[in-house]
Backbone bond lengths (Angstrom), bond angles and torsions (degrees), N, CA, C in turn:
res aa  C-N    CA-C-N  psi(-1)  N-CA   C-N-CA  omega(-1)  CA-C   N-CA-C  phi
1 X - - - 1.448 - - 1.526 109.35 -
2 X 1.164 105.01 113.86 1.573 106.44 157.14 1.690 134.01 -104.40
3 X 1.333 102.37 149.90 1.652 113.07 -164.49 1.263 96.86 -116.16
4 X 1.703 87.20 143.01 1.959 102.49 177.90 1.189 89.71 -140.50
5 X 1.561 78.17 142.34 2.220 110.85 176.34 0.938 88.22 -86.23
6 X 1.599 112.61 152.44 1.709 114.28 109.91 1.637 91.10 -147.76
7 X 1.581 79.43 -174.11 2.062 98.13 -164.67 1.742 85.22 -169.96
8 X 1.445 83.60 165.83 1.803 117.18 163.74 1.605 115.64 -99.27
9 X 1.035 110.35 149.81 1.497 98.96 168.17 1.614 129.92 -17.38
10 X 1.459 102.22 -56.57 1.757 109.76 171.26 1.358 114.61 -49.84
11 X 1.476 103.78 -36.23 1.562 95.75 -176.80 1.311 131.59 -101.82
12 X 1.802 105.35 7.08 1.709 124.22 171.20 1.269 107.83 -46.42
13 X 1.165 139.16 -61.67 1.668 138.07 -163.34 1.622 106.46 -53.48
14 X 1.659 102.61 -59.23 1.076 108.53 -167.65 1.835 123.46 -62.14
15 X 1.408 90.64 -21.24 1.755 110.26 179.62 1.760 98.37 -73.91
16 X 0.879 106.84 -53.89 1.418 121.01 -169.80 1.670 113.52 -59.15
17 X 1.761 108.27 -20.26 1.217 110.17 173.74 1.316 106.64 -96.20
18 X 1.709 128.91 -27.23 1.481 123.80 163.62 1.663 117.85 -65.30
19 X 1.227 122.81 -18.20 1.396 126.92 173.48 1.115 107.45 -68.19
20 X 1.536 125.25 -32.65 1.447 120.47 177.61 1.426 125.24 -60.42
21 X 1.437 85.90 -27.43 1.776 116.33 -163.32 0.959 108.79 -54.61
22 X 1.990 101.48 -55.15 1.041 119.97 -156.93 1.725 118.53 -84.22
23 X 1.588 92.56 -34.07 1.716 90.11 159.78 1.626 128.81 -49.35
24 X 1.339 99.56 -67.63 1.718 114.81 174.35 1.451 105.32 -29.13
25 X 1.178 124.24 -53.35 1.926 127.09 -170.24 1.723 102.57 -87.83
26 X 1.298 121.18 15.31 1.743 120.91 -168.83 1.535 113.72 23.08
27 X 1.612 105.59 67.32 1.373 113.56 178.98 1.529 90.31 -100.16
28 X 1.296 127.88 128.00 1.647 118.57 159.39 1.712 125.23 -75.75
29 X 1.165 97.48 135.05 1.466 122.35 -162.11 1.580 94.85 -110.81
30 X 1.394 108.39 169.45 1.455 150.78 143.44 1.206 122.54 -129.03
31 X 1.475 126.14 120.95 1.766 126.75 -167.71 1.839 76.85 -108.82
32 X 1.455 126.37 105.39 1.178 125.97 142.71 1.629 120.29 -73.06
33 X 1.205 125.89 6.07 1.624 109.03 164.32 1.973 102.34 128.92
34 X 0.880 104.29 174.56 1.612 144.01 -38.73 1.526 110.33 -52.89
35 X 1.317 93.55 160.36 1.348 96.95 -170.68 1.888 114.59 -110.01
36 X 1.262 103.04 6.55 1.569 125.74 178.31 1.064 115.90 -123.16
37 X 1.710 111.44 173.79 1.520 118.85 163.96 1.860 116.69 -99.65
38 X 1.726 102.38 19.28 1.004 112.73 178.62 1.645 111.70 -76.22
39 X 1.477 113.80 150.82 1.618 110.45 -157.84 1.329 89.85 -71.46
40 X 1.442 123.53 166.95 1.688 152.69 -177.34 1.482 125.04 -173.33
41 X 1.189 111.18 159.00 1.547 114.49 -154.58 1.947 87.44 -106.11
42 X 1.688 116.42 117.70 1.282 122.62 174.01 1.361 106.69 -43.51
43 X 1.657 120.66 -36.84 1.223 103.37 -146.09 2.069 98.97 -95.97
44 X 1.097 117.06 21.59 1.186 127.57 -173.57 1.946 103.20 -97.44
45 X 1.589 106.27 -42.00 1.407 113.82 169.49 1.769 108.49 -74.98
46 X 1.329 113.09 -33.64 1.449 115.37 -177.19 1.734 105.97 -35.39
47 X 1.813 86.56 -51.88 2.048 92.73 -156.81 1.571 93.37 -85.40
48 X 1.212 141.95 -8.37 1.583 127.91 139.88 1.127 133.64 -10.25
49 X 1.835 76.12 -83.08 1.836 94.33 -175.26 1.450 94.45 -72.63
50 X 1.275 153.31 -45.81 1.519 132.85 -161.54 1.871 100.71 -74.10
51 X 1.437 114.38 -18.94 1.380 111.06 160.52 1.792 114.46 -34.98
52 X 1.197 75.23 -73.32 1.878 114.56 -171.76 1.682 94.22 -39.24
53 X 0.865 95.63 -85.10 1.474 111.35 -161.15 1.728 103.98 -63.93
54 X 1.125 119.02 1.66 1.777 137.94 170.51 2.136 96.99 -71.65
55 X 1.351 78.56 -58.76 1.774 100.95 -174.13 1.261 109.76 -79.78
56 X 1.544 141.54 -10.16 1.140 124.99 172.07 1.748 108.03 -149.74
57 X 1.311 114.78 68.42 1.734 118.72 169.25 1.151 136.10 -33.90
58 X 1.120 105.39 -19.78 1.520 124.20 156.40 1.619 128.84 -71.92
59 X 1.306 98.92 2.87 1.249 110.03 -173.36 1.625 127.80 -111.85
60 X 1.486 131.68 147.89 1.128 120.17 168.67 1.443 120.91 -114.70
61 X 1.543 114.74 155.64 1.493 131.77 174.49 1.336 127.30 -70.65
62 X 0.830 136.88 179.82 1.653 139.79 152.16 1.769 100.69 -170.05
63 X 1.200 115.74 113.22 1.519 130.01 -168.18 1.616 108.91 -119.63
64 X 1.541 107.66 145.56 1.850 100.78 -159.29 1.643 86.18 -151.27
65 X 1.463 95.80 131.86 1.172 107.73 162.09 1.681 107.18 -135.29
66 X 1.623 100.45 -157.41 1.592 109.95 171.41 1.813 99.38 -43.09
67 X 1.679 69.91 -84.84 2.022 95.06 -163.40 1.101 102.28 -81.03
68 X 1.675 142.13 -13.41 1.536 133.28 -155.78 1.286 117.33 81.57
69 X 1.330 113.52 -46.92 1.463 110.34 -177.28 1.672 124.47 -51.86
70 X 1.324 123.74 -40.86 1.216 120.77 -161.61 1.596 98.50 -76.09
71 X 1.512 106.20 -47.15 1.865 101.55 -170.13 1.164 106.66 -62.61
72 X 1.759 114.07 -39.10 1.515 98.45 160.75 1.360 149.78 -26.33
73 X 1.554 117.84 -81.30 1.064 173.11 -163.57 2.319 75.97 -73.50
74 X 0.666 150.47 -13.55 1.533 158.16 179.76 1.267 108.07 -126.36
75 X 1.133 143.00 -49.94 1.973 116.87 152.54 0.948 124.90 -78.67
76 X 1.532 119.57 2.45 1.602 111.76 152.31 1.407 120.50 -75.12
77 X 1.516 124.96 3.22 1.455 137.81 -168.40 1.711 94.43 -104.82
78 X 2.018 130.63 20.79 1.059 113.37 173.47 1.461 92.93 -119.10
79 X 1.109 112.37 163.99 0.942 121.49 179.33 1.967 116.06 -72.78
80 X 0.900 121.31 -38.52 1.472 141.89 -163.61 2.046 92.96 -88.12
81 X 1.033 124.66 -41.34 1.629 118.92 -153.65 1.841 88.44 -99.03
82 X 1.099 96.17 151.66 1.425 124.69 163.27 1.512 127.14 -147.22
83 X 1.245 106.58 98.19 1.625 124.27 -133.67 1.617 97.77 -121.63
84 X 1.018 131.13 121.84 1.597 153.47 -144.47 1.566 112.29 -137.95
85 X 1.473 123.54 97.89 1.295 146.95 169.48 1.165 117.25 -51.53
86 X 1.385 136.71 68.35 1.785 151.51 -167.99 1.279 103.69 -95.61
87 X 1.675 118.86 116.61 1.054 140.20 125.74 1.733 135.99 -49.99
88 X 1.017 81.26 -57.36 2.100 88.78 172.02 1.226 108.17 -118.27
89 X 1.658 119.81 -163.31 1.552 138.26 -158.41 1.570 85.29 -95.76
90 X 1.658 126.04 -33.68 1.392 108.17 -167.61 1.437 105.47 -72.61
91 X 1.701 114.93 -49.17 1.733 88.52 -168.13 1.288 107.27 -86.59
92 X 1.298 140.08 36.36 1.219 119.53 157.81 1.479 111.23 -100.56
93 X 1.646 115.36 -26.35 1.424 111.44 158.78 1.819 116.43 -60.09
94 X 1.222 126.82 -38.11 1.034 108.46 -176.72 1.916 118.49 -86.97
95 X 1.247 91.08 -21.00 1.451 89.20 158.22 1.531 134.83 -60.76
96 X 1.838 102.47 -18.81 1.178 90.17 176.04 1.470 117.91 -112.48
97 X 1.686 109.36 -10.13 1.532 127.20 151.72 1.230 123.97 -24.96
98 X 1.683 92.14 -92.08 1.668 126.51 -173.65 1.770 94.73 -71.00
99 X 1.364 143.80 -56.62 1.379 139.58 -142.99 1.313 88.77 -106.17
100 X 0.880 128.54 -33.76 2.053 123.85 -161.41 1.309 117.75 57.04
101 X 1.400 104.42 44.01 1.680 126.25 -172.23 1.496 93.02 -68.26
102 X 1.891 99.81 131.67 1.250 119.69 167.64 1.103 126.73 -77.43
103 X 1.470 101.43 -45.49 1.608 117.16 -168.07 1.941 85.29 -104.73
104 X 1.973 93.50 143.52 1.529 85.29 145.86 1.081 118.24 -129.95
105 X 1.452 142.23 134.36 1.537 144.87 -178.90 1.049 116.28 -70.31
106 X 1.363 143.68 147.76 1.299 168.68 78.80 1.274 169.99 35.10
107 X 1.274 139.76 -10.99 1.278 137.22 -137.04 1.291 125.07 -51.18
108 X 1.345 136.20 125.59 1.774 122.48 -150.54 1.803 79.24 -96.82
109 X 0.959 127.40 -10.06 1.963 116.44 -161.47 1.514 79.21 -96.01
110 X 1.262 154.66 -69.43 1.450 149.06 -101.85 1.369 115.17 -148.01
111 X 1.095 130.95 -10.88 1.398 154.35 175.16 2.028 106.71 -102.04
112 X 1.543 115.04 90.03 1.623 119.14 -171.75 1.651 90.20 -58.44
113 X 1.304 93.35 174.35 1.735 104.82 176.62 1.427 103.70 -63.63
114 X 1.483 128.20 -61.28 1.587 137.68 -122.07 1.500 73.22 -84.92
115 X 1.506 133.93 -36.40 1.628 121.77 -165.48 1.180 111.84 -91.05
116 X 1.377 114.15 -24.05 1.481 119.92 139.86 1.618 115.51 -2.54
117 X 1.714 87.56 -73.31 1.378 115.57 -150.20 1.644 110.16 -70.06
118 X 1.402 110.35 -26.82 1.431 113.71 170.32 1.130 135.72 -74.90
119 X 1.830 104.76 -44.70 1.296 116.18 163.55 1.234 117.02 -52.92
120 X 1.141 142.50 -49.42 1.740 163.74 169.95 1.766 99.79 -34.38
121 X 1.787 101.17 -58.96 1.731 102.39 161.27 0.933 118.61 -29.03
122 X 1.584 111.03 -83.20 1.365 140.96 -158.56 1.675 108.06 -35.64
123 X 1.821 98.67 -81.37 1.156 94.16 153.59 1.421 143.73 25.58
124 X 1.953 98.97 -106.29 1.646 133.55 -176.91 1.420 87.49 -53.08
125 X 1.505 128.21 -73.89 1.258 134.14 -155.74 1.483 108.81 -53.08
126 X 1.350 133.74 -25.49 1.728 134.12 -166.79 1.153 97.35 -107.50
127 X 1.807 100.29 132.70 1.520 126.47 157.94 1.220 142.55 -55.21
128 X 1.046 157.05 -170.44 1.439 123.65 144.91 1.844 94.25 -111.05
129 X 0.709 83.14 147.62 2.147 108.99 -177.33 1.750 116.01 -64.56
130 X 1.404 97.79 -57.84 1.570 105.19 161.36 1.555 105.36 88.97
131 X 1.648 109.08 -103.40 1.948 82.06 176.39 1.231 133.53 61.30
132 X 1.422 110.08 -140.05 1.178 134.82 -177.90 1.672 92.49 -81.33
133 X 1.778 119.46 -52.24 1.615 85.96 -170.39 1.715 107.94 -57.44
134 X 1.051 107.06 -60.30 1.595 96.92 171.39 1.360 116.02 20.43
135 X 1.190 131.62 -73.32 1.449 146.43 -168.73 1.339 105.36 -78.01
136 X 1.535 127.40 -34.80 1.296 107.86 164.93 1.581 119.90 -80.78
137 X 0.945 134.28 -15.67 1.266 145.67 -171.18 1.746 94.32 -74.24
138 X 1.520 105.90 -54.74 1.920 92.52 -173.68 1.591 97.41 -74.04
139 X 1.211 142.86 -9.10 1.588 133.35 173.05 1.341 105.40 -72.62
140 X 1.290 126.03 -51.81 1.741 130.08 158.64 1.419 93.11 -25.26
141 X 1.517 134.31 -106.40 1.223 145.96 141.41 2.139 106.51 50.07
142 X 1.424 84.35 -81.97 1.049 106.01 -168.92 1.801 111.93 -63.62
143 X 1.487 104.61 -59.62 1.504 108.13 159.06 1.881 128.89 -36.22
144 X 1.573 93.26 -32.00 1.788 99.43 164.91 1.100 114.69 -75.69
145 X 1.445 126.61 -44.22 1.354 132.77 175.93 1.561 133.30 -50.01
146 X 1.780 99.18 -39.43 1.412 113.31 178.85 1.445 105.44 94.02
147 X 1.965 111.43 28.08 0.619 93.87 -172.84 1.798 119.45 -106.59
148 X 1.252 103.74 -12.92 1.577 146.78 -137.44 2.126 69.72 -75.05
């Protein structure tokens, strides 16, 4: 499994402290950008990573902005990503449990590095369960489709 960054300026530091992360544990990465603290538009890295992850399904996200919300709230506008706004180790496990969240979001202002670093675990380490979400996951599906 491979993981791809991206972020906006707000969320350079904080990317830059999960890249560390991600080296130290030899998880393979892709840093699609930015690569400064020069200003940038989230939703320009959004269609990157939904590039990325277009071309390789096997793959997971991790997306960083200020607050999270906007890069969010912009790969949820692909059809293919289902991208989950984690504060702690729990919702990013259940985001990727219960939701089978591809992408996980970020906040580069409000989210410290080291919890960063767990949630980012949590994450990589959780399956998705399937089941019962199962059935919500193809209604998601269907709601993209126009079909619901």
């Amino acid at each position: 499994m491979k993981v791809y960054l991206a972020s906006d300026h707000a969320g350079f530091p904080l990317k830059m402290g999960i890249i560390d992360y991600l080296k130290r544990n030899d998880i393979e990465f892709v840093d699609l950008g930015t690569y400064s603290l020069d200003s940038v538009d989230y939703p320009d890295y959004a269609h990157k990573l939904a590039t990325a992850l277009k071309n390789d399904s096997s793959g997971l996200g991790i997306a960083i902005c200020g607050s999270g919300n906007g890069i969010c709230i912009s790969m949820n506008k692909f059809p293919h990503i289902r991208a989950a706004l984690c504060w702690n180790e729990e919702l990013a496990r259940l985001a990727r449990a219960h939701n089978n969240a591809n992408v996980l979001c970020l906040s580069g202002w409000f989210v410290p590095v080291y919890t960063a670093h767990q949630i980012v675990k949590a994450f990589l380490e959780t399956e998705f369960e399937g089941g019962r979400h199962q059935r919500r996951i193809d209604k998601i599906a269907q709601l993209v489709n126009g079909q619901f």
